[in-house]
C-alpha positions in Angstrom: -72.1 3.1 -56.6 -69.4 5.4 -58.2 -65.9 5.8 -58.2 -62.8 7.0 -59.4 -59.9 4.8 -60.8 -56.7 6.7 -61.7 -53.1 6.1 -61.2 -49.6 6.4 -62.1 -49.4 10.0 -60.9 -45.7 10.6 -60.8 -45.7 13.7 -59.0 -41.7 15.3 -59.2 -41.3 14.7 -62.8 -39.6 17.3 -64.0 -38.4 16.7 -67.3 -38.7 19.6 -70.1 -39.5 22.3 -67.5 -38.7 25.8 -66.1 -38.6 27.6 -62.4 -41.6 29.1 -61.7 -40.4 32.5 -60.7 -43.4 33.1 -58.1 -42.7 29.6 -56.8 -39.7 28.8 -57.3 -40.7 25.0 -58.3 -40.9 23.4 -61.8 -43.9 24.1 -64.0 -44.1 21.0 -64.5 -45.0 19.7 -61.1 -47.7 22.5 -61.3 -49.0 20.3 -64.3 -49.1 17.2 -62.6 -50.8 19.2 -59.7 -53.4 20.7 -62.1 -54.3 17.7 -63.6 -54.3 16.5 -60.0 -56.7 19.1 -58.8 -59.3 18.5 -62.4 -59.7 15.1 -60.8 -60.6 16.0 -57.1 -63.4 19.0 -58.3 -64.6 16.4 -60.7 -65.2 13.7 -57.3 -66.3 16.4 -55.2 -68.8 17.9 -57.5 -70.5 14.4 -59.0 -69.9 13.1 -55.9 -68.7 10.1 -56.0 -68.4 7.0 -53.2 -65.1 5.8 -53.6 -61.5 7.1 -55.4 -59.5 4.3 -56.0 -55.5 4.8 -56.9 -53.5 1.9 -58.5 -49.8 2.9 -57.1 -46.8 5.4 -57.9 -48.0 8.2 -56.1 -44.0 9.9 -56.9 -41.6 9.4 -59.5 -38.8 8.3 -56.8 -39.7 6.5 -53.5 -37.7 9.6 -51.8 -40.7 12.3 -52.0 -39.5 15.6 -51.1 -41.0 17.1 -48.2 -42.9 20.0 -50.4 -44.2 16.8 -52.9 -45.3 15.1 -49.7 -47.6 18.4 -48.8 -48.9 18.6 -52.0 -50.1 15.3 -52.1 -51.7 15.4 -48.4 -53.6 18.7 -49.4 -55.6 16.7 -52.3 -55.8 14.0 -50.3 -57.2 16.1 -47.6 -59.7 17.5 -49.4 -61.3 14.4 -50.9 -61.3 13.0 -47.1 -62.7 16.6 -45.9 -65.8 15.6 -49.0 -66.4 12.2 -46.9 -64.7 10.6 -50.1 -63.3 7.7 -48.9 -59.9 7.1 -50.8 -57.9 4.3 -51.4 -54.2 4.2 -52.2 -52.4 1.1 -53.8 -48.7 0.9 -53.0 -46.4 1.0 -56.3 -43.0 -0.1 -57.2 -41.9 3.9 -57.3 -43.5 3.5 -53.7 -41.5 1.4 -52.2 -38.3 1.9 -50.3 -34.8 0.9 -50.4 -34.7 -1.1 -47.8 -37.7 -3.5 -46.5 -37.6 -1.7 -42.5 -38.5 2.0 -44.1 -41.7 3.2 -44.6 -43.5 3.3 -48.1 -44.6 6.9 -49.3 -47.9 6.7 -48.8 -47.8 5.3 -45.3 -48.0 7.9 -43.5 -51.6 8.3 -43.9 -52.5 5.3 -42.4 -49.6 6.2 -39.4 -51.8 8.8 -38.6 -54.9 7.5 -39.2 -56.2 9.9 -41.6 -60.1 10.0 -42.1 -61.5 7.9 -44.8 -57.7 7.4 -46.6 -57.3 3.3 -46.4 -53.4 2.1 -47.8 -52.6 -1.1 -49.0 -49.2 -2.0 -49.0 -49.6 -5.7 -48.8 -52.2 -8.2 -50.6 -55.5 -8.3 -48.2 -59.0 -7.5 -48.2 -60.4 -3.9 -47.0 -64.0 -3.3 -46.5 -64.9 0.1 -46.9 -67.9 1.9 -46.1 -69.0 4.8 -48.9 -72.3 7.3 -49.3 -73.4 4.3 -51.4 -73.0 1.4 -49.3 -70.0 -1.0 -48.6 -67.7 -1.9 -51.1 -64.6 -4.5 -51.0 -61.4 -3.7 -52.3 -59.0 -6.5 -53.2 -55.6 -4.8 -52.8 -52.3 -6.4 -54.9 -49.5 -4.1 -54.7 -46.6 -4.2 -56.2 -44.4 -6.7 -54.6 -40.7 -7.3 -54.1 -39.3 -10.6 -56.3 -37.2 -11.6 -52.9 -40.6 -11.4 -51.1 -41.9 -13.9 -52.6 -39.1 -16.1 -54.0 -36.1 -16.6 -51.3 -32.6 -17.4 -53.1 -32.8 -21.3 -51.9 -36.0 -21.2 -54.4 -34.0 -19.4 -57.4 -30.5 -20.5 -57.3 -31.4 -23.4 -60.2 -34.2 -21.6 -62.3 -34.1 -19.7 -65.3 -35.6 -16.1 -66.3 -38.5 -18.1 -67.8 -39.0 -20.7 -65.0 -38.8 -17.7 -62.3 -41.3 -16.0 -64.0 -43.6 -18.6 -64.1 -43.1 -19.4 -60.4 -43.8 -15.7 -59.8 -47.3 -16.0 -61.8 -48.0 -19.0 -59.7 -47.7 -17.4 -56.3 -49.1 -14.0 -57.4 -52.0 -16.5 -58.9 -52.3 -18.0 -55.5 -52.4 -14.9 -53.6 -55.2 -13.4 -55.8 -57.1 -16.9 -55.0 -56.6 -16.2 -51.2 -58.5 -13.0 -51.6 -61.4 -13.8 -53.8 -62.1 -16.8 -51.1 -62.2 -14.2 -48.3 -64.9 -12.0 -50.8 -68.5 -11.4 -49.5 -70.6 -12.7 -52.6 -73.6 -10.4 -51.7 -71.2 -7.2 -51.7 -69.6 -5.5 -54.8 -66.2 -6.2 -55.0 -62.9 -4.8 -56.8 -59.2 -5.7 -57.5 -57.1 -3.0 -57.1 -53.4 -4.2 -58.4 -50.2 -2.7 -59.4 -48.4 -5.4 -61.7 -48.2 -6.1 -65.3 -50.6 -8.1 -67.2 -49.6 -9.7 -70.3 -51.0 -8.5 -73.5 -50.9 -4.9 -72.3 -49.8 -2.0 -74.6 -46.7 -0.4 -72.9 -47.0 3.5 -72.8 -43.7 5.3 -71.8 -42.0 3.3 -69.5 -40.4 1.4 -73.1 -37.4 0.2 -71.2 -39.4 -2.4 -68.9 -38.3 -5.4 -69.8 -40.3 -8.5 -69.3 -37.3 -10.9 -68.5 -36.7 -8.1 -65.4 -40.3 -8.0 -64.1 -43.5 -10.5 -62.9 -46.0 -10.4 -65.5 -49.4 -11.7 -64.8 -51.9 -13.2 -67.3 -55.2 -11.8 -68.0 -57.3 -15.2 -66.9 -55.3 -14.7 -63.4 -56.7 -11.6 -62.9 -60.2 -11.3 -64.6 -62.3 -13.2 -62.2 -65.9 -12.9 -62.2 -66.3 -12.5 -58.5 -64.4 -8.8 -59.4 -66.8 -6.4 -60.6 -63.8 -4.5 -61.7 -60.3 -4.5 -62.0 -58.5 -1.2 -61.4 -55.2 -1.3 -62.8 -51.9 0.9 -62.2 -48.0 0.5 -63.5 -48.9 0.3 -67.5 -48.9 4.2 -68.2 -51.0 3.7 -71.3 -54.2 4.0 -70.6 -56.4 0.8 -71.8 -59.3 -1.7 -71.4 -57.7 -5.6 -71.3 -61.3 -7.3 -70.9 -64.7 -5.8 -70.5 -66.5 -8.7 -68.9 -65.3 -8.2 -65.8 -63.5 -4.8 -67.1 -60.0 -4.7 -66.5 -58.7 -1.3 -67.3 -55.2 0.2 -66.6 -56.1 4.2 -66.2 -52.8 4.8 -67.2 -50.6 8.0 -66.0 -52.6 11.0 -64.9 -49.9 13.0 -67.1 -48.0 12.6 -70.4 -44.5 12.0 -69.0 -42.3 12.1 -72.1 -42.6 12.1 -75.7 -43.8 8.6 -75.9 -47.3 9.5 -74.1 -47.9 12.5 -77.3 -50.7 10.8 -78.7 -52.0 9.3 -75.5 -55.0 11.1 -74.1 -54.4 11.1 -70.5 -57.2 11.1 -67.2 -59.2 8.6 -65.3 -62.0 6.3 -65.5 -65.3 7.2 -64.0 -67.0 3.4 -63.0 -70.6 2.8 -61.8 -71.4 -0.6 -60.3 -75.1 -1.2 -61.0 -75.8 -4.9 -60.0 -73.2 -7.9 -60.0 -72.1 -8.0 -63.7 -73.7 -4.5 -64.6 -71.0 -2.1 -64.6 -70.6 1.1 -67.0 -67.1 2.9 -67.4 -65.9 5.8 -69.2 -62.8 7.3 -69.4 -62.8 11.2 -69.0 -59.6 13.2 -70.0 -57.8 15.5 -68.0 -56.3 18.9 -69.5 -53.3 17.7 -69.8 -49.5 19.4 -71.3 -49.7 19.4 -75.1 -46.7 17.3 -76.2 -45.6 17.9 -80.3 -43.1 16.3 -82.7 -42.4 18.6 -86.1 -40.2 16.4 -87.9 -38.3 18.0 -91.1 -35.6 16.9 -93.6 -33.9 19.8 -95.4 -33.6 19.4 -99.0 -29.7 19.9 -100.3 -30.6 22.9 -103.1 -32.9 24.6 -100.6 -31.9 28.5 -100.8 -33.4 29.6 -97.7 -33.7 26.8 -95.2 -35.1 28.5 -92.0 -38.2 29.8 -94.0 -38.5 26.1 -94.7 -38.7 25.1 -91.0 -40.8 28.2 -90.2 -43.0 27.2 -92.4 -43.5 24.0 -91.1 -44.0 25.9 -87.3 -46.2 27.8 -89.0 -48.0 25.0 -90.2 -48.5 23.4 -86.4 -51.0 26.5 -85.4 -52.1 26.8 -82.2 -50.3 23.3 -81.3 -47.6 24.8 -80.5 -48.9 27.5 -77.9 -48.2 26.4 -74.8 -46.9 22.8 -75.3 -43.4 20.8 -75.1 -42.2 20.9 -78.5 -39.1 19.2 -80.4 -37.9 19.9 -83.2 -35.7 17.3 -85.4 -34.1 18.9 -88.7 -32.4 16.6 -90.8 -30.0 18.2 -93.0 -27.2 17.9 -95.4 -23.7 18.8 -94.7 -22.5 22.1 -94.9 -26.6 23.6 -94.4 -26.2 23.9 -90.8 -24.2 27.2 -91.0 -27.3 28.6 -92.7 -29.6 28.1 -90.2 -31.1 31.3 -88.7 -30.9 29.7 -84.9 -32.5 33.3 -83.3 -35.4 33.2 -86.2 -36.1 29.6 -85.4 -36.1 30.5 -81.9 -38.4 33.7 -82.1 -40.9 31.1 -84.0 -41.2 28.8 -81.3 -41.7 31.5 -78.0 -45.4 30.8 -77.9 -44.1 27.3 -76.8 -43.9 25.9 -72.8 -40.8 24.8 -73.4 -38.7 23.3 -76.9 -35.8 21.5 -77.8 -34.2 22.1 -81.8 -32.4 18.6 -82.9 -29.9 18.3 -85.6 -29.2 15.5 -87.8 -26.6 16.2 -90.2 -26.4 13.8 -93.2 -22.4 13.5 -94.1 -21.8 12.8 -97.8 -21.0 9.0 -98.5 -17.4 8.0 -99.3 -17.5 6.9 -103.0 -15.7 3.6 -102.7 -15.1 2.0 -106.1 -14.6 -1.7 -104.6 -12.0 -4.1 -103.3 -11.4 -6.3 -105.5 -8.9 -5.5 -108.3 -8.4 -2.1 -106.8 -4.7 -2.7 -105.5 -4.0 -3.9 -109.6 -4.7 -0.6 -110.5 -2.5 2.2 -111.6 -2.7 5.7 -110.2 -4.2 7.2 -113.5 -6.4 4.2 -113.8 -7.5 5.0 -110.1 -8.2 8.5 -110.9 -10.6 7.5 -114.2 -12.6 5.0 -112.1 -13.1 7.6 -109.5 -14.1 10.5 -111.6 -16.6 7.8 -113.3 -18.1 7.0 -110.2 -18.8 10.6 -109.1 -19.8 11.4 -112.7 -17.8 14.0 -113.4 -18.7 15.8 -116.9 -16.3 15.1 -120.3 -15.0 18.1 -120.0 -14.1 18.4 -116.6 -12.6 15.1 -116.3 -10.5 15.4 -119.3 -9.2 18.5 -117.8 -8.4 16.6 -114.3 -7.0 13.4 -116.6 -4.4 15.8 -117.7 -3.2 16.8 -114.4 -3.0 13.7 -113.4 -1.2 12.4 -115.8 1.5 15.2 -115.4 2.1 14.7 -111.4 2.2 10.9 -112.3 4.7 11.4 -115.0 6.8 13.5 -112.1 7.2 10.8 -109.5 
């Protein structure tokens, strides 16, 4: 049996963008749709049994309606394939309020061919080209579902936490005891599991959110563990193989080095499974970091040079640009030059950091007991003024002191 294992597809980022002019939408929700579109051809044409996604289908849980279509046309076509398809509700997934509907839900409203949602913890059995398959399904679940305030009100951070692992643990036993021993089995969940490398959602913060430890989830009745909500794509354990696909597309500067895709998994026999993770042509993202030397004649040849330098890297990708510079270089900066250099370039951002000359302080203590002239002397020491020059400056001083 095959399948797919992606997630974290964010569809309505928008971030370092332009309007399409035949569109009139972002290019950048054309990349996330691109990418989109390299995974369906690659399930249609290997044909594979089963596409499993691990949550976040949109960057807010407020699609718009042209995001919505989108989505429904790739799903559509997967479903058109007999490719069964199986969506895992996120935290960007969920609504406001508990009454409304998720994102994804309306696919299982209208009982869409082969699509099966999961926005609560149960067990689907689903029937592929290659046989029947179960699916373990932990979404991503409100802290007030599972903890009511009578339960917090006298718990720290730490002790709610490890409440949260217990009932999460206790739901993920529930499942595995409903399992069918003699049929291949998966968990698909949306959480975070300890030990995981954090791609660019840095501002999670562990005090704020349920973390899971590996042992809970990495059971040996799963054959595999299909992960979403880490946007780095990884493998925690490969016996069972638990393996966060990571986000479809880079979303920031934090995913540059990241390759992005999904994982194509083959269940063989219980305990034989091979993965591989296959890449997706994803945006190019590019850093060209440059510090400006202070007795540099011409410094916009120096930071065309170091365009230059870049290639083809920069063609086409989302490139920033951080100069730091000494004071007073700025002025010299051919901005149009710089500009013309980098028009090859989806889109590009030129940052600034301009290095103000340190105060010379000559210290506090004593320096209230000194004169004027002394004052002056210590100074001109400290900023190593030449023998000449500062006997010159002595001079003067000592005149307009002499004056008062």
């Amino acid at each position: 049996m095959k399948l797919i294992h992606f997630a974290d597809l964010h569809l309505g980022v928008e971030s370092y963008g332009k309007i399409e002019p035949t569109s009139g939408l972002s290019s950048r929700f054309h990349d996330f749709l691109a990418v989109l579109d390299e995974l369906v051809d690659y399930a249609i044409e290997s044909k594979v049994d089963l596409v499993v996604f691990g949550g976040d289908a949109y960057k807010t849980r407020d699609p718009t309606p042209t995001q919505q279509r989108e989505f429904a046309k790739r799903i559509n076509r997967l479903s058109l394939h007999n490719i069964p398809i199986f969506l895992l509700i996120g935290n960007h997934d969920l609504p406001n309020a508990i009454g409304r509907a998720t994102t994804t839900e309306i696919f299982d409203t209208l009982a869409v061919k082969n699509v099966y949602v999961a926005n609560k913890p149960e067990v689907f059995r689903i029937p592929t080209p290659g046989g029947e398959i179960q699916v373990a399904a932990l979404p991503w679940l409100r802290r007030s579902a599972l903890l009511s305030r009578e339960e917090t009100k006298d718990l720290n951070f730490e002790q709610i936490n490890q409440r949260l692992q217990q009932i999460l643990t206790g739901v993920i036993e529930a499942q595995v005891a409903k399992l069918d021993p003699s049929l291949p089995a998966i968990l698909a969940a949306h959480v975070w599991v300890s030990g995981a490398k954090v791609g660019s959602e840095k501002t999670m913060t562990i005090g704020q959110e349920h973390v899971l430890l590996l042992s809970n989830i990495a059971r040996p009745e799963f054959d595999y563990i299909a992960l979403g909500h880490i946007h780095k794509h990884q493998v925690l354990s490969p016996n069972p193989p638990a393996v966060y696909a990571g986000s479809l597309e880079r979303l920031d500067f934090s995913d540059e080095n990241d390759d992005k895709g999904f994982y194509v998994v083959e269940i063989r026999g219980k305990g034989q499974v091979a993965y591989e993770f296959q890449q997706v042509n994803a945006r190019r993202f590019l850093t060209i970091e440059l510090k400006l030397e202070p007795g540099d004649s011409d410094p916009t040849a120096t930071v065309l040079s170091a365009i230059a330098e870049q290639g083809e890297k920069v063609k086409e990708a989302i490139v920033r640009v951080n100069l730091i510079l000494p004071e007073g270089m700025e002025s010299q900066l051919r901005d149009n030059d710089i500009r013309d250099a980098l028009k090859g370039a989806h889109y590009f951002t030129v940052a600034r950091e301009v290095q103000r000359e340190a105060r010379v302080r000559m210290g506090v203590t004593g320096a209230e007991e000194l004169t004027p002239i002394d004052a002056l002397k210590k100074w001109l020491e400290l900023k190593n003024t030449s023998p000449e020059k500062m006997k010159v400056l002595m001079e003067y001083g000592e005149q307009i002191t002499k004056e008062d």
